[in-house]
Structures are given as C-alpha cells and as structure tokens.
C-alpha positions as CSV (number, residue, x, y, z in Angstrom):
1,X,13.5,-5.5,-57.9
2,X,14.2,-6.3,-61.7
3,X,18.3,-5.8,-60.7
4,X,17.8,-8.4,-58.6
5,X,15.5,-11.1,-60.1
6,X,18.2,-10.8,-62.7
7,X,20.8,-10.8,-60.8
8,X,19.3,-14.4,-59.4
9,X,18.6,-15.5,-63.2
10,X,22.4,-15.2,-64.5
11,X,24.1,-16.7,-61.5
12,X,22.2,-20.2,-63.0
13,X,24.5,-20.3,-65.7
14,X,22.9,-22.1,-68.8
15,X,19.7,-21.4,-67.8
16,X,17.1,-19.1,-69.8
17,X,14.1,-16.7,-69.3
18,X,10.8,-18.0,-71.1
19,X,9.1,-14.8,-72.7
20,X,5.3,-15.4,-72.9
21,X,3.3,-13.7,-75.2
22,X,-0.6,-14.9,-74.1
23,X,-3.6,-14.2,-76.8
24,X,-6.6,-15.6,-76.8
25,X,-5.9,-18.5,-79.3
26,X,-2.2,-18.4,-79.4
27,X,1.0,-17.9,-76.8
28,X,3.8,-16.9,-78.5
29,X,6.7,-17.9,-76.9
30,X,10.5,-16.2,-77.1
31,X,13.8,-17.6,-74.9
32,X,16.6,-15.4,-73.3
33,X,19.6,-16.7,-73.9
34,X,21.1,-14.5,-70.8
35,X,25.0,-14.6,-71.2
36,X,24.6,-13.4,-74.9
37,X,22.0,-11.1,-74.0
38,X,19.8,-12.4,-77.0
39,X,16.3,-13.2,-76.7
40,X,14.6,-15.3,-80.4
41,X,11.5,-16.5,-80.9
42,X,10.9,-20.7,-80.0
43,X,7.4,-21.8,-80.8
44,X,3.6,-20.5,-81.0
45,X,1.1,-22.7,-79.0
46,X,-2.3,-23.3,-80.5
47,X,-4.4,-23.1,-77.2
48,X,-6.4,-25.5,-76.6
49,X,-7.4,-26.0,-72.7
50,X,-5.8,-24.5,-69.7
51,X,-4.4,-28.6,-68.9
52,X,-3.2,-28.4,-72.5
53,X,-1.5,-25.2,-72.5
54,X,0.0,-26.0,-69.1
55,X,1.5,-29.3,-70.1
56,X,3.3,-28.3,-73.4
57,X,4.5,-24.9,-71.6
58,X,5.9,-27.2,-68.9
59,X,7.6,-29.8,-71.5
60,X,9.2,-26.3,-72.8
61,X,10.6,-25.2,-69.0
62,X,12.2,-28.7,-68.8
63,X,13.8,-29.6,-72.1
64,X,15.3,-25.9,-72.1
65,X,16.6,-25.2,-69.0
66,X,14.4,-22.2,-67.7
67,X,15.1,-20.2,-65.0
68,X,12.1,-17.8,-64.9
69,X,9.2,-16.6,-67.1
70,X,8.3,-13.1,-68.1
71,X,4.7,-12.3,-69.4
72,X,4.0,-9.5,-71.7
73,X,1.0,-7.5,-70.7
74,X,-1.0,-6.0,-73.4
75,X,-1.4,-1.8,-73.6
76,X,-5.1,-2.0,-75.0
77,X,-6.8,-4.9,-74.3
78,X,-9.9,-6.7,-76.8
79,X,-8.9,-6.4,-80.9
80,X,-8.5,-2.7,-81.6
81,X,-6.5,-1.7,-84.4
C-alpha cells in the first residue's frame, strides 16, 4: 500500500508530500521534495481554531504544489519526558 500511494505521488512530477507534525499548540510542518528524495522543514503553525489551522494549511497545499499529506503519529501520547 505505501509502494503504491508512492508510486501515485512521483508520477505528479513537481509535486510534494506535506509532512504534518500536530501538537497541541503547534503543527510543524516539513515538505518532500520527491525526485531528490529530500524532505526540510517549511513552517510551524501557531494553532489557533480548527477554521484557522485549516485555512493556512490549505494556503500551504496550494502555493506548493502538494500531492499528499503524511501525519506523524506520536509513540506516547500527553507530555512525558
């Protein structure tokens, strides 16, 4: 399944994946450039309401070309250190 939703991904030449790192105050955000098979971070979003964070994240899939979205999933969630 991963083979193939990349597969899908690189055909659209130009096109990136938007890696999504979601907190509780903050989403980082990284892009993929795929044909160089380097991903850098882009920008941090100070969250503010769900209508908020949805607008600038969609401003971000436009003016860059995104092709697909990858969310990190936390391995222990709350603030343990």
């Amino acid at each position: 399944m991963k083979q193939d939703f990349l597969k899908k991904v690189k055909e659209k030449r130009g096109f990136k994946l938007l890696g999504m790192d979601v907190g509780g105050r903050k989403i980082g955000l990284a892009l993929a450039e795929l044909e160089m098979n380097i991903t850098t971070p882009f920008s941090i979003i100070e969250r503010k309401s769900v209508s908020h964070d949805r607008a600038k994240i969609l401003s971000i899939i436009d003016e860059n070309m995104v092709a697909g979205i990858v969310v990190g999933v936390p391995l222990v969630l709350g603030n343990i250190t």
